[in-house]
C-alpha positions as CSV (number, residue, x, y, z in Angstrom):
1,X,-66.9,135.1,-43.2
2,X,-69.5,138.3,-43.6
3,X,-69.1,140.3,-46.8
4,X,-70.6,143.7,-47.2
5,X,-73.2,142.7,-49.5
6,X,-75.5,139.6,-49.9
7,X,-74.2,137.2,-52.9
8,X,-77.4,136.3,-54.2
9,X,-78.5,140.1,-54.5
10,X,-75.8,142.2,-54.2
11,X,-77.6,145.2,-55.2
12,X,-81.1,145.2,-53.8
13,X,-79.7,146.3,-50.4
14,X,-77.8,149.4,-51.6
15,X,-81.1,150.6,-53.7
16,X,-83.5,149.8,-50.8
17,X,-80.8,152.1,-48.7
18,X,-80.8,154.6,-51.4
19,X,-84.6,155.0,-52.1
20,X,-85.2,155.1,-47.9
21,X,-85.3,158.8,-47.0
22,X,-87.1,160.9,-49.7
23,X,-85.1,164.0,-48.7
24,X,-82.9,165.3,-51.4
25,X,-80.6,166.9,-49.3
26,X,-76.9,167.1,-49.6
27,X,-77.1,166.8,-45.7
28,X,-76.7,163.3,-45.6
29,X,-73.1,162.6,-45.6
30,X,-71.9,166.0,-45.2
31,X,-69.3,165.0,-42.6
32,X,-67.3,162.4,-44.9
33,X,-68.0,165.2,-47.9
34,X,-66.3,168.5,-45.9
35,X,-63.6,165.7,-44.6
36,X,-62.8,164.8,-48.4
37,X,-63.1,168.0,-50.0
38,X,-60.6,169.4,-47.1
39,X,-58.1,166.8,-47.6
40,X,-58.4,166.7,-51.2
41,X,-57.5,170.5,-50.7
42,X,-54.6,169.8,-48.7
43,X,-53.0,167.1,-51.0
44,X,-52.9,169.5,-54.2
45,X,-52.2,172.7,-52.5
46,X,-48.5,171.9,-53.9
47,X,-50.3,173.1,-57.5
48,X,-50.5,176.2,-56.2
49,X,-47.0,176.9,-56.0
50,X,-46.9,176.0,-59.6
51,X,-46.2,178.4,-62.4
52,X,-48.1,178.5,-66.0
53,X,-46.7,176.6,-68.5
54,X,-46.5,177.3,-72.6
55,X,-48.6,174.1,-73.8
56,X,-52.3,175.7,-74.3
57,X,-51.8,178.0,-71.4
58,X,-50.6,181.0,-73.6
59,X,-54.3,180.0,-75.6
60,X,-56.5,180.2,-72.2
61,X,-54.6,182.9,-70.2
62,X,-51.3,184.1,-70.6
63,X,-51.4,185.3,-74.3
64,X,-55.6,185.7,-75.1
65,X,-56.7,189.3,-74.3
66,X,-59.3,188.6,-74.7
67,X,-59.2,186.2,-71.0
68,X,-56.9,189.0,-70.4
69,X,-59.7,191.8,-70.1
70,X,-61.3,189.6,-67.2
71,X,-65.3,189.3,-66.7
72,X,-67.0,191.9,-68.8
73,X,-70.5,191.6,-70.9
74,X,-68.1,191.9,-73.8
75,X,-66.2,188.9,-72.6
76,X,-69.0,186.7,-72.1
77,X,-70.8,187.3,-76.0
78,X,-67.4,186.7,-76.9
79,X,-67.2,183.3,-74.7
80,X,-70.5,182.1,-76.3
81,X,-69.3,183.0,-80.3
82,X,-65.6,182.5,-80.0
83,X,-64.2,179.0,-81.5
84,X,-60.7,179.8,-79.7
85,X,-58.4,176.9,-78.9
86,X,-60.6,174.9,-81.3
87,X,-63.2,174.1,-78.6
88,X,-67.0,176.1,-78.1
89,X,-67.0,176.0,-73.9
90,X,-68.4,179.2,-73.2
91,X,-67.7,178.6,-69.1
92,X,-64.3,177.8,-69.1
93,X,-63.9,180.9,-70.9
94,X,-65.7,182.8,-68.6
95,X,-64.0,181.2,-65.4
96,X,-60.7,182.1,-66.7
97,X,-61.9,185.6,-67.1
98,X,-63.0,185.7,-63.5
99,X,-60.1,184.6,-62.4
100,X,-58.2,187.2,-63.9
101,X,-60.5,189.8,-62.7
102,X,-59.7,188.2,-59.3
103,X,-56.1,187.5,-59.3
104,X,-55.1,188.7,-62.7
105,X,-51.9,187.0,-64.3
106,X,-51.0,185.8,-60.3
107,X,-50.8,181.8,-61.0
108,X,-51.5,180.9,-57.4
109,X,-54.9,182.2,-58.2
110,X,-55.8,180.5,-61.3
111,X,-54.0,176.9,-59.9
112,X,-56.4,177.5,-56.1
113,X,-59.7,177.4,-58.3
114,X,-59.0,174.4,-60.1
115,X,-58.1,172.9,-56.8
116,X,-60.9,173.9,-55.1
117,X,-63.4,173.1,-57.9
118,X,-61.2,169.5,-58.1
119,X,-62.1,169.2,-54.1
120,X,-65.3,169.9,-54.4
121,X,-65.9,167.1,-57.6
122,X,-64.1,164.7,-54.7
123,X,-67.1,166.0,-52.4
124,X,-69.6,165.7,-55.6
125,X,-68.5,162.1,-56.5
126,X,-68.9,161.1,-53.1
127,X,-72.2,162.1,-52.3
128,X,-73.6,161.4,-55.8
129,X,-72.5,157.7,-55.6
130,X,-73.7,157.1,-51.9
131,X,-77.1,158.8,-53.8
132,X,-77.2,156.3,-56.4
133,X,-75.9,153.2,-54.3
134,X,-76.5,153.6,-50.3
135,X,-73.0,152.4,-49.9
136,X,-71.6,154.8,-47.7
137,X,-68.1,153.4,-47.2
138,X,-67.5,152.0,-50.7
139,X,-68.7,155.5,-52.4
140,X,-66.6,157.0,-50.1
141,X,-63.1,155.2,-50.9
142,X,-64.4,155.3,-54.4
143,X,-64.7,159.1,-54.5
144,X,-61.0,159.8,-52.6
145,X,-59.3,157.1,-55.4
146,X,-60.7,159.6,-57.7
147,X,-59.7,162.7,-56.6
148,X,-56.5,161.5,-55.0
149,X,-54.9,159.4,-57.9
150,X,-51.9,160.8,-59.5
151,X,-54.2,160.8,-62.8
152,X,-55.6,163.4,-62.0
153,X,-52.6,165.8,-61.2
154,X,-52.4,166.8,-65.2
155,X,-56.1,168.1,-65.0
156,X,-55.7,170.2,-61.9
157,X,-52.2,171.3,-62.1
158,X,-52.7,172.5,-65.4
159,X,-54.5,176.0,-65.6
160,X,-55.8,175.4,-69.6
161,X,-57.4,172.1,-68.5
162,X,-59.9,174.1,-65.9
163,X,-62.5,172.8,-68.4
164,X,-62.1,169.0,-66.6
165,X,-62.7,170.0,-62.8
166,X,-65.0,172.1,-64.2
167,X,-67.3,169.8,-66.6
168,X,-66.2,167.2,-63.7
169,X,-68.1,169.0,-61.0
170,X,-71.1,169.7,-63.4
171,X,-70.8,165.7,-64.3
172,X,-71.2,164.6,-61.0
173,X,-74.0,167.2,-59.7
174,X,-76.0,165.6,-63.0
175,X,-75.4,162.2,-61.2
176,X,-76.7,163.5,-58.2
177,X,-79.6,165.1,-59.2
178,X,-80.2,162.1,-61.2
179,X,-80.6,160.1,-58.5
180,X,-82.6,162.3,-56.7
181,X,-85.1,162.1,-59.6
182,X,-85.1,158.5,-59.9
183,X,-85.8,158.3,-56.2
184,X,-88.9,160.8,-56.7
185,X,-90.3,158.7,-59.3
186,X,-90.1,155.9,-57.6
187,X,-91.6,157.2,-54.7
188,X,-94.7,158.8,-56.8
189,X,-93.1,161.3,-58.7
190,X,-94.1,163.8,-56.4
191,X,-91.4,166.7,-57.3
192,X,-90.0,164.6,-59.9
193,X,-90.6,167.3,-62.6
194,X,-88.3,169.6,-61.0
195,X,-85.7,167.6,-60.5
196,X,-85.5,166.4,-64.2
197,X,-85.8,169.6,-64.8
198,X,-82.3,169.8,-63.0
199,X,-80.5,167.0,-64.1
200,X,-81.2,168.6,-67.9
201,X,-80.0,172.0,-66.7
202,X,-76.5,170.4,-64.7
203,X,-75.8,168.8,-67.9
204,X,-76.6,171.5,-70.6
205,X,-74.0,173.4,-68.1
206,X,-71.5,170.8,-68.4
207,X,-71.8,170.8,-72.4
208,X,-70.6,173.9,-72.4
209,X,-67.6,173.2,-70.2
210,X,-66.2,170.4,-72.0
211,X,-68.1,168.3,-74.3
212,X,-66.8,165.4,-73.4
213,X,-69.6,165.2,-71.4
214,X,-71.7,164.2,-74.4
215,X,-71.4,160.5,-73.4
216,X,-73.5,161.3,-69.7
217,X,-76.7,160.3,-71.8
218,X,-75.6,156.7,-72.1
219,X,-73.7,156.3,-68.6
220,X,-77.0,157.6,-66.8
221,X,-78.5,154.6,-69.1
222,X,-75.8,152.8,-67.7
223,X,-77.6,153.4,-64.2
224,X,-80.7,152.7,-64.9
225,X,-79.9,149.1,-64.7
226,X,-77.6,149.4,-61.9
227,X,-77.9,150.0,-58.7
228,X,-80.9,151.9,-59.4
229,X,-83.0,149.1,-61.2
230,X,-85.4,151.0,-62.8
231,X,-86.2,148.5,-65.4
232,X,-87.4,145.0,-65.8
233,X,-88.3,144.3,-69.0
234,X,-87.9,146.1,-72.6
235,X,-90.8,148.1,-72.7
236,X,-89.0,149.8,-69.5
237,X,-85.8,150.1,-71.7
238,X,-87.9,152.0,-74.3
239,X,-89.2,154.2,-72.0
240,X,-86.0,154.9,-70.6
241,X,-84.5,155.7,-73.6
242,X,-87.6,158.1,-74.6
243,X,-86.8,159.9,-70.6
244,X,-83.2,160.5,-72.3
245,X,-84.2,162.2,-75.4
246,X,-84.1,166.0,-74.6
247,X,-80.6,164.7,-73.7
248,X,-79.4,163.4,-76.4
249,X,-81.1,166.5,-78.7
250,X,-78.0,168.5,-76.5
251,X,-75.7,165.8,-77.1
252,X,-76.1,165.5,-81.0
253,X,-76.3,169.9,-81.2
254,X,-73.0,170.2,-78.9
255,X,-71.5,167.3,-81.1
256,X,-72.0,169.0,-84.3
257,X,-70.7,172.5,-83.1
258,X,-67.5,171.0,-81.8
259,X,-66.5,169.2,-84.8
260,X,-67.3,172.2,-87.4
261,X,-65.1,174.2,-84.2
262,X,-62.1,171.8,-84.5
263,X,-62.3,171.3,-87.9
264,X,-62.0,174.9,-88.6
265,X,-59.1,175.3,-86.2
266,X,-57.4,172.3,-88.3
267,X,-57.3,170.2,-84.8
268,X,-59.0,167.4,-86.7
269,X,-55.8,165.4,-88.3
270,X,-56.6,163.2,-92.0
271,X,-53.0,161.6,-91.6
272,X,-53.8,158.6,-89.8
273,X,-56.2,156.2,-92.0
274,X,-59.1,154.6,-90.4
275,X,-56.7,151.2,-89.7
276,X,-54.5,153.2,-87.7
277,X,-57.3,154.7,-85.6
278,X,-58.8,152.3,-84.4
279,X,-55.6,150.4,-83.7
280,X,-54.4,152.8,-81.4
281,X,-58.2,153.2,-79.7
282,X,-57.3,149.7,-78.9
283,X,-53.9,149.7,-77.9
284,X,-54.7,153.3,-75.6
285,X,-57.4,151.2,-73.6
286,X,-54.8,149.1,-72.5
287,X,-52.4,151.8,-71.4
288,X,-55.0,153.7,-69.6
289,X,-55.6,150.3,-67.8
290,X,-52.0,149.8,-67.1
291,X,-51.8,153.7,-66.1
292,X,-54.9,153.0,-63.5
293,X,-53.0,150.1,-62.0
294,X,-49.3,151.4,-61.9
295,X,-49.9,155.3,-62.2
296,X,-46.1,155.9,-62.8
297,X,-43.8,157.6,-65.9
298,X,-46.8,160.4,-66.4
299,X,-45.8,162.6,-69.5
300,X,-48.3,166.1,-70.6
301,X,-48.0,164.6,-73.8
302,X,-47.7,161.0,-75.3
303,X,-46.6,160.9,-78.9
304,X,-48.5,159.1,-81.4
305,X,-46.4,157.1,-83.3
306,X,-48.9,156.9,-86.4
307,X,-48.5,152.8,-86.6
308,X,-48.4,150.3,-83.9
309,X,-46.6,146.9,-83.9
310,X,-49.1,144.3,-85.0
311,X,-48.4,142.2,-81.8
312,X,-49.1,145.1,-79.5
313,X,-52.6,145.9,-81.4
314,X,-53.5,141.8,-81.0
315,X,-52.7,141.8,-77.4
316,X,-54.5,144.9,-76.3
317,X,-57.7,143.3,-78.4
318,X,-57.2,140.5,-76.9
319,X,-57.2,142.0,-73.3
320,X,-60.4,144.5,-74.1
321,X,-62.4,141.4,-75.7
322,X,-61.7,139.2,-72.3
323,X,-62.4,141.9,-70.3
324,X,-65.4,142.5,-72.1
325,X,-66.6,138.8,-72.1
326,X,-66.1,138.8,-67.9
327,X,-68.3,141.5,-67.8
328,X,-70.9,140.3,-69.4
329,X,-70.7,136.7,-67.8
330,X,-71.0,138.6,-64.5
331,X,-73.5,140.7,-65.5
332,X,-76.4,139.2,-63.7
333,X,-74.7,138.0,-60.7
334,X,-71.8,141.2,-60.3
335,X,-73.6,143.6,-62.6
336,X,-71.8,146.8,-61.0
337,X,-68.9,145.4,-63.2
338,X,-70.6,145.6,-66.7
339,X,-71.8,149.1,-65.7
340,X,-68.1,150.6,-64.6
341,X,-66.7,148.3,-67.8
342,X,-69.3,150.2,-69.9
343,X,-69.1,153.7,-68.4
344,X,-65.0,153.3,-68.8
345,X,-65.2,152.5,-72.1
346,X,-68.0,154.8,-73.9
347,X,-66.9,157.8,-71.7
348,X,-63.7,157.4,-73.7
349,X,-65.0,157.5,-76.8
350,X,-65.1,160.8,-77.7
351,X,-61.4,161.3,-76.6
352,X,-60.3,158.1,-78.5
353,X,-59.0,158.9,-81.6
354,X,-61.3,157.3,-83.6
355,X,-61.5,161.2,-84.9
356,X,-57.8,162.0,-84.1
357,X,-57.7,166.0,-82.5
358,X,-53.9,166.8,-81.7
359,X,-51.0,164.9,-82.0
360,X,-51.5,162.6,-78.9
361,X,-51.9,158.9,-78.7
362,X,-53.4,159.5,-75.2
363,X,-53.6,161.5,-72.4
364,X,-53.6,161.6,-68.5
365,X,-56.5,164.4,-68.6
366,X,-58.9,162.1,-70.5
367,X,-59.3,159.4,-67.6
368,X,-61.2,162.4,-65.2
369,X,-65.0,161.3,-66.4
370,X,-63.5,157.8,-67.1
371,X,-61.9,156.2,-64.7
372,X,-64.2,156.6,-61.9
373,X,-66.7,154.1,-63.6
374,X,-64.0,151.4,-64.1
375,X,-63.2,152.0,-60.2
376,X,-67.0,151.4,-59.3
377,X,-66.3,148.0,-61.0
378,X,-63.2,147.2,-59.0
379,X,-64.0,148.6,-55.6
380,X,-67.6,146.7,-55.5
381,X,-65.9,143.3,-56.4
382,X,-63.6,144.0,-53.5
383,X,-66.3,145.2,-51.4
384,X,-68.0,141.9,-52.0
385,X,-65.4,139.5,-51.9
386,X,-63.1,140.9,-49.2
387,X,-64.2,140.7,-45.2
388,X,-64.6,144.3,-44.2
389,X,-61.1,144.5,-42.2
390,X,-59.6,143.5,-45.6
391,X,-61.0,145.2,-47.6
392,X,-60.6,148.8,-45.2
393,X,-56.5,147.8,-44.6
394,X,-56.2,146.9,-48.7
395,X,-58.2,150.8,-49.0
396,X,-56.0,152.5,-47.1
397,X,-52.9,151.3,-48.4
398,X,-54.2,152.1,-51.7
399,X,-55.1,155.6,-50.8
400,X,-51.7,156.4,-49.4
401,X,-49.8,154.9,-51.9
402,X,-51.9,157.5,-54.0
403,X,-51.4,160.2,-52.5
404,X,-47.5,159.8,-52.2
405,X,-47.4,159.8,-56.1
406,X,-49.5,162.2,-56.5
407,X,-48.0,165.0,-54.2
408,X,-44.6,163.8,-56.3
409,X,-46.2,164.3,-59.4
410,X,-47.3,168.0,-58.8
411,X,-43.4,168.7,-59.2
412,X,-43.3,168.0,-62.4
413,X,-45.5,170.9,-63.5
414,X,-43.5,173.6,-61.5
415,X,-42.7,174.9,-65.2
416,X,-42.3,174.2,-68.8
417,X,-38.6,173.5,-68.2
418,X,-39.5,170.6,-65.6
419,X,-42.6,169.2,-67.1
420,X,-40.9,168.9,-70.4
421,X,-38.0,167.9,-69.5
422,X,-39.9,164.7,-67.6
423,X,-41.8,164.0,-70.2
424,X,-38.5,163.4,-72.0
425,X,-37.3,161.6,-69.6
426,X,-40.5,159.2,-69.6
427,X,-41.3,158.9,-73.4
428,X,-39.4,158.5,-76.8
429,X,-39.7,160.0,-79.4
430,X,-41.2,163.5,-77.9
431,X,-41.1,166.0,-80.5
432,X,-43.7,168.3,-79.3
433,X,-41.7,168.0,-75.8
434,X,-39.0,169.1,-77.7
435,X,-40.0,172.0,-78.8
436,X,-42.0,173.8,-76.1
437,X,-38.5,173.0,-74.0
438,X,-36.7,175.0,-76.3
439,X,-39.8,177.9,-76.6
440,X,-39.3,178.2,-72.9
441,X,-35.5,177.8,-72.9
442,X,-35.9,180.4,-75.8
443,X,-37.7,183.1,-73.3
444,X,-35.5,182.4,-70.7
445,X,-32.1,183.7,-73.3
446,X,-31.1,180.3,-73.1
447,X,-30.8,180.7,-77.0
448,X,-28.5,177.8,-78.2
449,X,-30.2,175.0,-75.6
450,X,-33.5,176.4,-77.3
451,X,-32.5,176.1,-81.3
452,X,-30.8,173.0,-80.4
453,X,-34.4,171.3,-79.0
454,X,-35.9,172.7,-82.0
455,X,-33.8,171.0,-84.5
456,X,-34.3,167.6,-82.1
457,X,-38.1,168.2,-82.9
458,X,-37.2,168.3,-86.5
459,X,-35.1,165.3,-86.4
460,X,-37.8,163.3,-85.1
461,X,-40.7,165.0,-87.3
462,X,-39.7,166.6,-89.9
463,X,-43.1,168.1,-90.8
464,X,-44.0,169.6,-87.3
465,X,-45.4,172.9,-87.3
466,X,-44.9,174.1,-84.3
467,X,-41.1,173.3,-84.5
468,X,-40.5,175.0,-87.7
469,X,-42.5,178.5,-86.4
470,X,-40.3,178.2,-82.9
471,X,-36.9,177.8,-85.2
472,X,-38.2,180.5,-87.3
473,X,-39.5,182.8,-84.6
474,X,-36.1,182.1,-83.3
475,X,-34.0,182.7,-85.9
476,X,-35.9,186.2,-86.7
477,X,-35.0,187.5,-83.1
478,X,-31.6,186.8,-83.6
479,X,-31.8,189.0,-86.6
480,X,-31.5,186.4,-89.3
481,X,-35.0,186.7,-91.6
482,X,-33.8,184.6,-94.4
483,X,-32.8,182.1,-91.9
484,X,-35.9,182.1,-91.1
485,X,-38.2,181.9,-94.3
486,X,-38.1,178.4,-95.3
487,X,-39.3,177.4,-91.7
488,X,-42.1,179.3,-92.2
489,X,-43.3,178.4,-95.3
490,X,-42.4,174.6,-94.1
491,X,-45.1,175.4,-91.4
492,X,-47.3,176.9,-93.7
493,X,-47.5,174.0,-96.1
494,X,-48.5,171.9,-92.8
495,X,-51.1,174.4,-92.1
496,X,-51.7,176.7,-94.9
497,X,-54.6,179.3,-92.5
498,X,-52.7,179.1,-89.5
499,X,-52.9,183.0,-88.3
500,X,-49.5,182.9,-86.0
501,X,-47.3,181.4,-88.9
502,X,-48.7,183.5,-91.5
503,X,-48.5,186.6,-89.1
504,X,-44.5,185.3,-88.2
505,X,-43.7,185.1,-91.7
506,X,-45.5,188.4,-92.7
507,X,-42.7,190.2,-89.9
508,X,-39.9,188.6,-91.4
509,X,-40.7,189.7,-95.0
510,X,-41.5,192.9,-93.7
511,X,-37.8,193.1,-92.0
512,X,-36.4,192.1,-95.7
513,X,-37.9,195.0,-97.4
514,X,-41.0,192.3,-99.2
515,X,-43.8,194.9,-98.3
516,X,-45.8,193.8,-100.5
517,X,-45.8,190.1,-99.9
518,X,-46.1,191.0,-96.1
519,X,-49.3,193.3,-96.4
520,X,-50.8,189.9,-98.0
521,X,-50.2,187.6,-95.3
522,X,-51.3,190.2,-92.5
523,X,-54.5,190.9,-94.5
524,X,-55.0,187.1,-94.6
525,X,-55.0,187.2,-90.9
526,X,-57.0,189.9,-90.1
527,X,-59.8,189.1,-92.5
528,X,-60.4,185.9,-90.7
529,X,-59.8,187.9,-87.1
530,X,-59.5,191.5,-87.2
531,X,-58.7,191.5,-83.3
532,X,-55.4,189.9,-83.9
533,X,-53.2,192.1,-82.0
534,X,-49.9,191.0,-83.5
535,X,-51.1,191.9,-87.0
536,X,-52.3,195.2,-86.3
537,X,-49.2,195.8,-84.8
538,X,-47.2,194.3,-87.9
539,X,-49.5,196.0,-90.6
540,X,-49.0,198.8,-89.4
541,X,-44.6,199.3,-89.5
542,X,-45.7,197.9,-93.4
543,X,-48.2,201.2,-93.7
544,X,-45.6,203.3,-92.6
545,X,-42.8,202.1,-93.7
546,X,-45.0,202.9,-97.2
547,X,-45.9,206.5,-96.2
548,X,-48.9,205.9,-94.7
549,X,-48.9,207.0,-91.3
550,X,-52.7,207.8,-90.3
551,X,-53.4,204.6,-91.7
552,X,-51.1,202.7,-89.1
553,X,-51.9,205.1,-86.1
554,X,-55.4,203.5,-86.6
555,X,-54.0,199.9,-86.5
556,X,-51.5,200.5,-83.8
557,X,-54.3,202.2,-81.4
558,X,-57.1,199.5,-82.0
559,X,-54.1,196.7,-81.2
560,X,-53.3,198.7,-77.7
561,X,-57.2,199.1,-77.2
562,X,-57.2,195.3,-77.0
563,X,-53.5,194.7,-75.8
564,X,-52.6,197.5,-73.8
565,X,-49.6,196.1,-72.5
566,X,-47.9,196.0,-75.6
567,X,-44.5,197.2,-75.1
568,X,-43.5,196.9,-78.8
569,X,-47.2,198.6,-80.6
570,X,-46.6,201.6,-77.9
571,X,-43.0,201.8,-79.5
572,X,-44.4,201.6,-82.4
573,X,-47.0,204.3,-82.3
574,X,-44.2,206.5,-80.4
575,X,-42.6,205.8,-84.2
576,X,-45.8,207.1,-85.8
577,X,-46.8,209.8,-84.0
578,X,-43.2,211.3,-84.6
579,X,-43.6,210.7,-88.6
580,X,-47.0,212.9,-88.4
581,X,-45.7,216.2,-85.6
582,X,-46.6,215.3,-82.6
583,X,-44.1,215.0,-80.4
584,X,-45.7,214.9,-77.1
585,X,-47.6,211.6,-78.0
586,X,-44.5,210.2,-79.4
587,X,-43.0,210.7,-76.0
588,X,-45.4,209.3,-74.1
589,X,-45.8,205.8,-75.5
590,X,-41.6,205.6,-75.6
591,X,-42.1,206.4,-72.0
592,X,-44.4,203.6,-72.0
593,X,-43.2,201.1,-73.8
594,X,-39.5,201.8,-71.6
595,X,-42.2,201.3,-68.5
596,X,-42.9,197.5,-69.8
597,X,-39.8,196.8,-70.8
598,X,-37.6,198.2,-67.9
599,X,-34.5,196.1,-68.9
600,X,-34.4,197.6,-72.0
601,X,-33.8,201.0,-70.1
602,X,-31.4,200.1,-68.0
């Protein structure tokens, strides 16, 4: 029986085939690259039909004027400065601006880039593991499980995760140039400089995508070892380590700035104690295994449920340690599996839980940098133990069973109503599905559908914020204020400097004649962002409604400046400018705000 690769050295051929031609082109392989990148193309051009959705999309595009304003110098300082969404990733800012520059609020647009970019990371991971390995065939099928497995359909489909395909292509361009190095120095070091030089660069990029990326560091330590071999004893190690340095400087300095980021945007929950933690890090391992193996019942959002059963946590240890130990007994003979185990496992880290940011227990977007390292362990087992007729048939089938599910999958996102409404289908317990169904059931005048999801999001957590400003918000528009007060200062106690609560529960004070109190809470907000359209907007009926009206034309222009589709500020100011003469300017901005709002007219 022949096998792909020689049993007493299964590496030393791929590195040999790697290190043969100097030339750091992307060239070689370019026909299997296009072919992958246009069928990767094909497979999620059902995303583009897609709409957005109201979970972080509102935060990225739909609702940030900022995103709004598209690509401008002013845009980009405030891409670099701004802690919005409780992340620091100056390019995905700025590639949501340029796609609204291109295609403005179009979502056709906005889904095509992520599925190009996710094509060309398909392309990427190809060519940087045939770089790294000289395995042609294996890279190859290793590269389409990636980009075809229904896995990844959260990350593309979903317009507010453009930070993955984005971080993911800069990810695997650092592998690539990585490689290239290593096969300069090998070969003298003749040019090697420069491409260090690029490998730093690729990843200082990919910081500021996602930092997720802060874990690259270790996984091109990872490398080192295998396929690319480039040490033999400990003093190699140490030097390796030192090569790494300037890397890890970015690594520790992205680190700190996202943490002071999320902590300031109270993303970083103290509810669950340290126990809890780390029994869920456990416990999520071994659903992202099962997840990787049977990749059905995909939800946007999987609850945590705080505590886990004590059996559950033993058996998921139990599964990690025995994985772990096979690893390492294979390390010298298989030692591709140690590497993927490794690169699975430390890439996860940061998206653990360990420091728990959101409400989820996991998540489908977190296996894009991950996964591919646990399918380099799998895929060069098979390569080795199945004959090469095997091991192509078992490929295929595997690919194709992919790609069914993940066509399927791309459904789901069609809309908040079908996404959410999956995710209940699939999980228990889903208060955060809850209550985005009933925000967009809300919008859509389905009124009584919507408060009846939010009160099922209460049910289940009493405490959730988000619930408690929907019911409110809710409430208020059906002109019920006092209704609507004790949800807001429930969602206040969660989160005492959350601007949108303390902006909702400035209106409906203001609506009950509590000026005073109101003024407070918009000053609150606007001390800590003075942009905030919504507040302008609201500060401004309280400035009037005390005789002030030179004051609020002031407010209500700056919000339009930054908002100028604001159907209720142009009413608003129409209000104003009536209170202070001039009649003309009152007329226009009704006109206006009718223009907007065209139901409204009719």
């Amino acid at each position: 029986m022949a096998h792909a690769l020689r049993r007493d050295d299964p590496a030393r051929g791929d590195v040999k085939a790697a290190a043969a031609s100097p030339r750091p082109s992307f060239a070689r392989g370019a026909g299997p690259a296009l072919l992958l990148f246009a069928l990767t193309l094909l497979l999620f051009s059902r995303s583009c039909g897609n709409g957005f959705v109201n979970y972080d999309d509102p935060d990225y595009v739909t609702a940030n004027p900022r995103v709004q304003a598209g690509l401008s110098l002013d845009g980009i300082r405030w891409a670099f400065t701004s802690g919005a969404a409780s992340n620091w990733h100056p390019l995905t800012w700025i590639s949501h601006q340029v796609d609204v520059t291109l295609f403005g609020l179009n979502p056709r647009g906005h889904h095509a880039t992520s599925v190009f970019l996710h094509a060309l990371n398909a392309a990427l991971a190809f060519l940087a593991f045939r770089r790294l390995t000289g395995a042609a065939g294996a890279s190859l099928v290793c590269a389409a499980l990636f980009a075809w497995h229904p896995l990844r359909v959260e990350s593309v489909s979903w317009v507010a995760e453009r930070k993955d395909v984005l971080s993911g292509c800069l990810w695997f361009l650092t592998l690539w140039c990585y490689a290239v190095y290593a096969e300069r120095r090998r070969l003298g070091g003749t040019g090697a400089g420069r491409w260090y030089a690029a490998t730093l660069a690729s990843f200082a990029l990919g910081l500021m995508a996602k930092p997720m990326l802060v874990t690259l560091p270790c996984v091109l330590l990872l490398l080192d070892g295998w396929p690319l071999r480039r040490a033999a004893a400990v003093r190699d190690w140490l030097r390796l380590v030192r090569e790494k340095l300037p890397f890890f400087a970015l690594v520790a300095a992205s680190a700190y700035v996202t943490y002071r980021v999320q902590q300031a945007g109270g993303s970083v929950s103290a509810a669950l104690d340290l126990g809890d933690r780390v029994a869920n890090a456990l416990v999520a391992v071994a659903r992202y295994l099962g997840k990787v193996a049977l990749p059905v019942e995909l939800a946007v959002l999987y609850p945590h449920p705080g505590t886990w059963p004590p059996a559950r946590v033993l058996a998921s240890s139990a599964l990690v340690a025995a994985l772990s130990a096979a690893a390492l007994w294979q390390l010298r003979r298989r030692p591709w599996i140690a590497v993927g185990w490794a690169w699975f496992l430390g890439a996860l880290v940061p998206v653990i839980g360990l420091v728990q940011v959101g409400v989820q227990s996991m998540a489908d977007r977190y296996t894009y940098l991950t996964v591919p390292g646990l399918q380099l362990a799998v895929l060069w087992t098979l390569r080795e133990l199945l004959p090469r007729r095997a091991a192509a048939g078992f490929a295929g089938v595997m690919l194709a069973a992919a790609a069914v599910l993940t066509w399927r999958q791309q459904g789901v996102w069609r809309d908040s109503d079908t996404l959410f409404t999956h995710a209940l289908a699939v999980t228990e317990r889903n208060y955060v599905a809850h209550d985005n169904r009933g925000l967009h059931r809300h919008g859509q005048g389905r009124v009584d559908e919507a408060l009846a999801d939010y009160r099922a999001s209460l049910a289940i957590s009493p405490g959730y914020l988000n619930a408690h400003n929907n019911l409110g918000h809710a409430l208020a528009r059906l002109g019920r204020p006092a209704e609507a007060l004790p949800h807001y200062r429930a969602a206040l106690a969660a989160q005492p400097a959350h601007p949108e609560v303390r902006n909702n529960l400035a209106n409906a004070l203001s609506d009950l004649g509590q000026l005073d109190e109101a003024m407070e809470h918009y000053a609150f907000v606007l001390a800590r962002d003075p942009d905030h359209v919504n507040a302008l907007n609201g500060s401004a009926v309280v400035l009037a409604l005390r005789g002030q009206p030179a004051a609020a034309r002031a407010r209500l222009e700056r919000s339009l400046r930054l908002d100028p589709a604001n159907a209720g500020a142009h009413h608003n100011l129409g209000n104003v400018l009536s209170m202070l003469g001039d009649a003309a300017g009152a007329a226009r901005h009704y006109a206006r705000a009718r223009e907007l709002t065209p139901a409204a007219g009719r």
